[in-house]
C-alpha positions in Angstrom: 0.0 0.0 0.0 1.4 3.3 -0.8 1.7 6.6 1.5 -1.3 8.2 -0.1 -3.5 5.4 0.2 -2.3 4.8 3.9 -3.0 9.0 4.5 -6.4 8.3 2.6 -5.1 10.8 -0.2 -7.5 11.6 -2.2 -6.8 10.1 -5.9 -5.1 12.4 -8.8 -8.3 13.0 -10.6 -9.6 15.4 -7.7 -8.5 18.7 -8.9 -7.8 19.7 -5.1 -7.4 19.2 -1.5 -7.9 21.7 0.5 -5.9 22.0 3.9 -7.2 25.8 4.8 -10.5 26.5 3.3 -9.6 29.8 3.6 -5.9 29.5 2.8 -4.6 32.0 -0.2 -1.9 29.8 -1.4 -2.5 26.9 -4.2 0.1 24.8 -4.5 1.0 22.7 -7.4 3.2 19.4 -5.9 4.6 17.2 -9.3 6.2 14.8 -10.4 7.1 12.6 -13.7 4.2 10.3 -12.6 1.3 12.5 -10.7 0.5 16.4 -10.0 -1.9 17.7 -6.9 -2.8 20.9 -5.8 -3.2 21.4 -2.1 -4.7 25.1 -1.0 -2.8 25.7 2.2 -1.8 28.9 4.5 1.0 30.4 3.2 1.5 31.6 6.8 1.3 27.8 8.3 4.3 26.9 5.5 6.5 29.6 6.7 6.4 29.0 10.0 7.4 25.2 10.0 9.7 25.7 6.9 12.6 29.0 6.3 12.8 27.7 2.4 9.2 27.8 2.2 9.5 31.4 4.0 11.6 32.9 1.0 9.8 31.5 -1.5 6.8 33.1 -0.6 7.9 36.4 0.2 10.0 36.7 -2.5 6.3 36.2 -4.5 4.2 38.5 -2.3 7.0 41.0 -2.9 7.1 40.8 -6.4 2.7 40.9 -6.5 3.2 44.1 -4.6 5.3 45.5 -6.7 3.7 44.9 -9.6 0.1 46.1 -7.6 -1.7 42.5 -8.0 -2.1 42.1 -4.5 -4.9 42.7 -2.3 -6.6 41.8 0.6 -7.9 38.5 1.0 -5.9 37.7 -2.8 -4.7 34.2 -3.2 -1.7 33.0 -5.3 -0.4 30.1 -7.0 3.1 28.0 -6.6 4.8 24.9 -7.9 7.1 22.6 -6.3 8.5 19.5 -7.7 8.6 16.1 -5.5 6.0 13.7 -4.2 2.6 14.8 -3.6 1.9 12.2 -0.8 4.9 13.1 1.3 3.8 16.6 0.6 0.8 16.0 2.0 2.1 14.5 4.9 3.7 17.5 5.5 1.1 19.8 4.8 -1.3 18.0 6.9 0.9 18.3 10.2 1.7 21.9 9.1 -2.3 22.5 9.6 -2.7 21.1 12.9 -4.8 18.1 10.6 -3.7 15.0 12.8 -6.1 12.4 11.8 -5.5 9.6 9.9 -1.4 10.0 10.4 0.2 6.7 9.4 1.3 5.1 13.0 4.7 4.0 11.5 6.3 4.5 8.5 8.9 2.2 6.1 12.5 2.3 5.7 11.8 4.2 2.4 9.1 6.2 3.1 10.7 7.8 6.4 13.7 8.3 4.0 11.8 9.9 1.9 10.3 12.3 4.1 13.5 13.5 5.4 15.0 14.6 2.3 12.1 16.7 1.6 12.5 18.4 5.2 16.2 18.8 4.6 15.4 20.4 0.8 13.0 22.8 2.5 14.7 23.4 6.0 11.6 22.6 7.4 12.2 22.6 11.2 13.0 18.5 12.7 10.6 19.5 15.7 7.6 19.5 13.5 7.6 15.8 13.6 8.7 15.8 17.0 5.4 13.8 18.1 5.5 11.0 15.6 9.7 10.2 15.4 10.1 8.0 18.2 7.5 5.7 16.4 8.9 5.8 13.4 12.2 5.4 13.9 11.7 2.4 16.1 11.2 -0.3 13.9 14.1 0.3 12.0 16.9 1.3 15.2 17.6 -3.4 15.4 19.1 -3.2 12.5 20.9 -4.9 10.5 21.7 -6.9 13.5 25.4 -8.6 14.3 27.6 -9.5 11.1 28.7 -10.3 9.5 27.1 -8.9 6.6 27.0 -9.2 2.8 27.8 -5.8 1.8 25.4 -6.4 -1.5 24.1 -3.3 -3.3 20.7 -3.6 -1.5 22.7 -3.4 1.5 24.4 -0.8 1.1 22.1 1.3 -0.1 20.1 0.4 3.0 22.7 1.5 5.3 23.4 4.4 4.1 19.0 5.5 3.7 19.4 4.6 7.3 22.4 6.5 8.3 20.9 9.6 7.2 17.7 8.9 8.7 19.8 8.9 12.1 21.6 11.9 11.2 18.9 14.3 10.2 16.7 13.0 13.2 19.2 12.9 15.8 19.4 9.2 16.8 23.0 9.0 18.2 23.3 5.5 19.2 21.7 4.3 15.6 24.3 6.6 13.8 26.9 5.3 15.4 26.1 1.6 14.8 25.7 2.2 11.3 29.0 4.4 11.2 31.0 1.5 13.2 29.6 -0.8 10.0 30.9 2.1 7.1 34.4 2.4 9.3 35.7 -1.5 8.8 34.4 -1.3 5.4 35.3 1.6 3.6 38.3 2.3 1.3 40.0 5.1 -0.3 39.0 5.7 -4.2 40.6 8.3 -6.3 41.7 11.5 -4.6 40.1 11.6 -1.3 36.7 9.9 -2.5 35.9 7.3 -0.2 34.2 3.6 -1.5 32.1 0.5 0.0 31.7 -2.4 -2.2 33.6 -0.3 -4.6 31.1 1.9 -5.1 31.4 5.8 -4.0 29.7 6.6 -0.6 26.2 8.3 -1.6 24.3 10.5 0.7 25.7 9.8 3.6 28.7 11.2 2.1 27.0 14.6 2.0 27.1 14.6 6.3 29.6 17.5 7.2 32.5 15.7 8.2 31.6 12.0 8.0 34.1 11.3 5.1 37.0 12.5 6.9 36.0 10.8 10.2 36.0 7.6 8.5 38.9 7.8 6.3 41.0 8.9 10.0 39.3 6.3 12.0 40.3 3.3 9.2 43.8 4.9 8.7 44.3 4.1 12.6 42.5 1.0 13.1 44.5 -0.6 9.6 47.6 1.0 11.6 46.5 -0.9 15.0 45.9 -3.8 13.5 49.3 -3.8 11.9 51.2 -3.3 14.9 50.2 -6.4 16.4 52.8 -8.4 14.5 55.3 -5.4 14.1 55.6 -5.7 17.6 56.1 -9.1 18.3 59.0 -8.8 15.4 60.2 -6.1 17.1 60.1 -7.9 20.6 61.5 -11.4 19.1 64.2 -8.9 17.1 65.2 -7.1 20.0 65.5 -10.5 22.4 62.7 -9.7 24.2 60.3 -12.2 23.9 59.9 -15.5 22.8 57.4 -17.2 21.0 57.9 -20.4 21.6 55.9 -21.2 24.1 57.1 -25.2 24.7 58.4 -25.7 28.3 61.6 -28.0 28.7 63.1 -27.1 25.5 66.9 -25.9 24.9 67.7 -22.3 24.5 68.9 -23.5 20.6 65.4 -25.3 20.1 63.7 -22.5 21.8 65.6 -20.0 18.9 65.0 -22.5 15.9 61.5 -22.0 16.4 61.4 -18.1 16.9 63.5 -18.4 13.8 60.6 -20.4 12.1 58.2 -18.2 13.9 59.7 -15.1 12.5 60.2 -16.6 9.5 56.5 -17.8 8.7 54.9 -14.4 10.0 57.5 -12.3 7.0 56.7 -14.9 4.5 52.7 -14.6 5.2 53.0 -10.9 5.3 54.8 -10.3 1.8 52.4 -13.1 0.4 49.2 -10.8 1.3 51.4 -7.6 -0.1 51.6 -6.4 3.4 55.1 -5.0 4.8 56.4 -6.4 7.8 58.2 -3.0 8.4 55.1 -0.9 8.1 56.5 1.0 5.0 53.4 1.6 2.6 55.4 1.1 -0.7 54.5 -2.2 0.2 51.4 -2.0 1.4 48.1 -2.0 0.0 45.6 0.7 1.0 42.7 -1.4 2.1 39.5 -2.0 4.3 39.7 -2.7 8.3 37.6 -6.1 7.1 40.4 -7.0 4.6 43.2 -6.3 6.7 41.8 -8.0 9.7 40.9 -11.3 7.3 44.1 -10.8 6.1 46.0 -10.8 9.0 43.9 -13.7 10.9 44.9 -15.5 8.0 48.3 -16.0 8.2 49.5 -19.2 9.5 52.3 -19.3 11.8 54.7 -22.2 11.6 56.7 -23.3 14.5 59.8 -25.5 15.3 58.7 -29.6 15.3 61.5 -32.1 16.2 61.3 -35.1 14.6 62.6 -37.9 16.9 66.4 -39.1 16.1 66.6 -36.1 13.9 69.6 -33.9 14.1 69.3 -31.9 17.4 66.5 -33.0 18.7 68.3 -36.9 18.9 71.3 -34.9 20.5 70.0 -32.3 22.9 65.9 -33.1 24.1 65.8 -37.3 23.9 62.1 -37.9 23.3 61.5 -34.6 23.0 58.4 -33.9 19.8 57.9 -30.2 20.1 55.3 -30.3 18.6 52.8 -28.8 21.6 54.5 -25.4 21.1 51.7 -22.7 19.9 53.3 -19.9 19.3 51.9 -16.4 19.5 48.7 -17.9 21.2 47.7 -14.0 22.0 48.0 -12.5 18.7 44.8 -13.6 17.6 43.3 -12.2 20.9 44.9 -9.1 20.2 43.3 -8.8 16.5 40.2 -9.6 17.8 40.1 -6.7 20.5 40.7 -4.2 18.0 38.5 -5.1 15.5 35.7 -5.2 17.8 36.6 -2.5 20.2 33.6 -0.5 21.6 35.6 2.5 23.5 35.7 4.6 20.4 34.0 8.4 19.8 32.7 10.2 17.4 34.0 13.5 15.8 33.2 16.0 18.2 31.7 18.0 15.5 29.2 14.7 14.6 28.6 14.6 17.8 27.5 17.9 18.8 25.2 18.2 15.7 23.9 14.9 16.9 23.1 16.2 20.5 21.5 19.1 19.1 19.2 17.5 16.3 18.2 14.7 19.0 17.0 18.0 21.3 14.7 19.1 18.8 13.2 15.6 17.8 12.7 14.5 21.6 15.3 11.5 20.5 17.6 12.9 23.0 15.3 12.3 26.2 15.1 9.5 28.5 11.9 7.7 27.0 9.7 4.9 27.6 6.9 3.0 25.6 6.3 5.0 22.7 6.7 8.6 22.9 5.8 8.8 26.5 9.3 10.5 29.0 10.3 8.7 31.9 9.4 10.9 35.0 12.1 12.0 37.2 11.6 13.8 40.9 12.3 17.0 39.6 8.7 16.3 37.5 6.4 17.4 40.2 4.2 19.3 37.9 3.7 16.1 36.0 2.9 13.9 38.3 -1.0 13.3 39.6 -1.8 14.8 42.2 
C-alpha cells in the first residue's frame, strides 16, 4: 500500500485538497508520474519551513510591486517532488492530525526527510510521531557479519541519514561502526564501500574525513600487532615459543621459524612487515583483519632421532609449542573495540538534532518521558 493510500489521499483525478478553506496559497506538488494541488496557508508553511518562507515572500514581494495584491488575494506555486509526502507535511503543518500513518517504512521515512532537509523545514515539527517511526528500524541490520550487496548498502546508508537528520546518536553510530571496517579510499580523497562511492551519507559534514581517520588508525593498529612481536622477538625480548623444557637453541630455531613464517605470510598478502606503505596496499579494516587472521604461523617440530633434537631433548616432539597464542586475541580486541568516539563535530550536531526531535530524552513506551523527581508538575496529584 502506498503513502497516499495509507494517508487516505484523495486520488489524482480530484482537482484539489484543500488543507485551509480559507488558505490564499495553491500549491502545485509534481512529479514525472502524478500532479496535486493542495490550498494551504502560506503563513502555516512559513512557520514550520525557512525555504518555504523565501519563496513566498520573495512572491508576495514581487505581487506588490507589480500592484496584483490585495486583501484576502490568493496565489499560486509549484514545487516539484511527491505529492503524498507533501501532503504529509502539509497535513501536520495545519494542525490536521487524523488519519497520520502510525509507522512509517524504511523508504518512506527516508523519503520524508530529504524533503525536510530540501525545505529546512524545522526537525521538531515531527517531534510527536519520530520516536515511532524510527523504532522499527533502530535493530538493524543486527550482528555480522554482513554481505555488503548493493541492497545493503544502499540500505545502510537511507538509514544513516535517517539517524543523522533525526538525531538518533546510538543508531548513527552503529551504522557508522559498519561504514568504518568497510570503507576504502577511491581516487583522490573519494571514499568507496563495495567499490562503489559513498552516496548520501557522504553529503554529512564531516563524516568522510572521520571515517577515512578512523580506518587509517584501526589498519595501523591492527598492523602493529605483528610489528611488535618482530620487534620484541628482534630485539630478544620475547619468545614465541611457548614449549616448556626445551633448549635455549630449540627454543631459537623455532622463533627463527616463527619469524620466518609471519614475514613470508606478510609479503604473500602484499603487506610489509616494516610498516612502509610502498608495500602496502591501501585497504579495508575487514580485509586487513581477514588478512591478518589469516596467516599461519609455523613453528619448530623435532622429529625424533633427527639432528638436534636426537642430540639435545631425547624424546622430546615439540610439537605442543603454539606460538603467538595471543595474537589472535589481540586482532580480535581491535576489531571489535567498543571505546571509540565520534568527531566532536558529529557529535554535537547529533546532540543538538536529537534535542529538537525529543530522541535525545530518556523515554519509555512510545513517545511517552520517563518521569524524574524534579517532574512534580507532571505527576497526579
Amino acid at each position: 500500500m502506498t503513502l497516499e493510500a495509507r494517508l487516505g489521499a484523495p486520488a489524482i483525478k480530484q482537482r484539489s485538497v484543500w488543507l485551509d478553506e480559507r488558505g490564499d496559497l495553491y500549491l502545485t506538488v509534481y512529479n514525472s508520474k502524478e500532479t496535486q494541488l493542495f490550498r494551504v496557508d502560506s503563513k502555516s508553511l512559513s512557520r514550520a519551513s525557512r525555504k518555504w518562507r523565501l519563496i513566498i515572500n520573495e512572491k508576495l514581494e514581487r505581487m506588490r510591486a507589480t500592484g496584483f495584491i490585495r486583501a484576502h488575494t490568493t496565489f499560486d506555486l509549484f514545487a516539484e517532488g511527491d505529492p503524498g509526502y507533501h501532503y504529509l507535511l502539509f497535513r501536520i503543518m495545519h494542525y490536521n492530525f487524523g488519519e497520520l500513518p502510525d509507522t512509517l517504512t524504511e523508504t518512506e521515512l527516508f523519503e520524508l526527510l530529504t524533503i525536510t532537509d530540501e525545505y529546512n523545514i524545522w526537525p521538531s515539527l515531527l517531534r510527536p510521531w519520530i520516536a515511532a517511526w524510527i523504532e522499527p528500524h533502530q535493530a538493524w541490520p543486527g550482528p555480522g557479519p554482513y554481505d555488503y550487496s548493493s541492497d545493503f548498502v544502499r540500505r545502510l546508508h537511507n538509514r544513516l541519514w535517517v539517524a543523522w537528520k533525526l538525531g538518533e546518536i546510538e543508531m548513527f553510530r552503529k551504522l557508522v561502526e559498519i561504514l568504518i571496517k568497510e570503507v576504502a579510499p577511491g581516487k583522490g580523497t573519494e571514499l568507496l564501500i563495495s567499490g562503489k562511492p559513498l552516496p548520501k551519507s557522504s553529503e554529512i559534514p564531516g563524516l568522510a574525513d572521520f571515517l577515512e581517520k578512523e580506518r587509517k588508525q584501526r589498519v595501523s593498529d591492527l598492523l602493529g600487532v605483528f610489528q611488535e612481536e618482530l620487534r620484541h622477538c628482534q630485539n630478544g625480548e620475547r619468545r614465541f615459543c611457548t614449549l616448556i623444557g626445551c633448549s635455549d637453541l630449540e627454543r631459537s630455531m623455532c622463533d627463527f621459524i616463527v619469524m620466518g613464517s609471519i614475514i613470508r605470510d606478510y609479503h604473500k598478502h602484499v603487506l610489509d612487515p616494516a610498516g612502509h606503505r610502498g608495500k602496502e596496499k591501501v585497504q579495508s579494516v575487514n580485509a586487513t583483519y581477514d588478512r591478518l587472521k589469516s596467516i599461519e604461523i609455523h613453528n619448530y617440530s623435532i622429529i625424533p632421532g633427527d639432528g638436534i633434537a636426537a642430540t639435545s631433548a631425547p624424546g622430546l616432539t615439540h610439537n605442543g609449542c603454539n606460538p603467538t597464542p595471543w595474537i589472535h586475541d589481540k586482532l580480535d580486541a581491535i576489531m571489535f573495540r567498543s571505546t571509540w568516539s565520534l568527531d566532536a563535530g558529529l557529535q554535537k550536531s547529533l546532540e543538538y538534532v536529537s534535542q529538537l526531535t525529543g530522541l535525545g530524552r530518556p523515554r519509555v513506551k512510545g513517545t511517552k518521558r520517563e518521569l524524574t523527581d524534579d517532574d512534580e508538575t507532571a505527576k497526579p496529584a
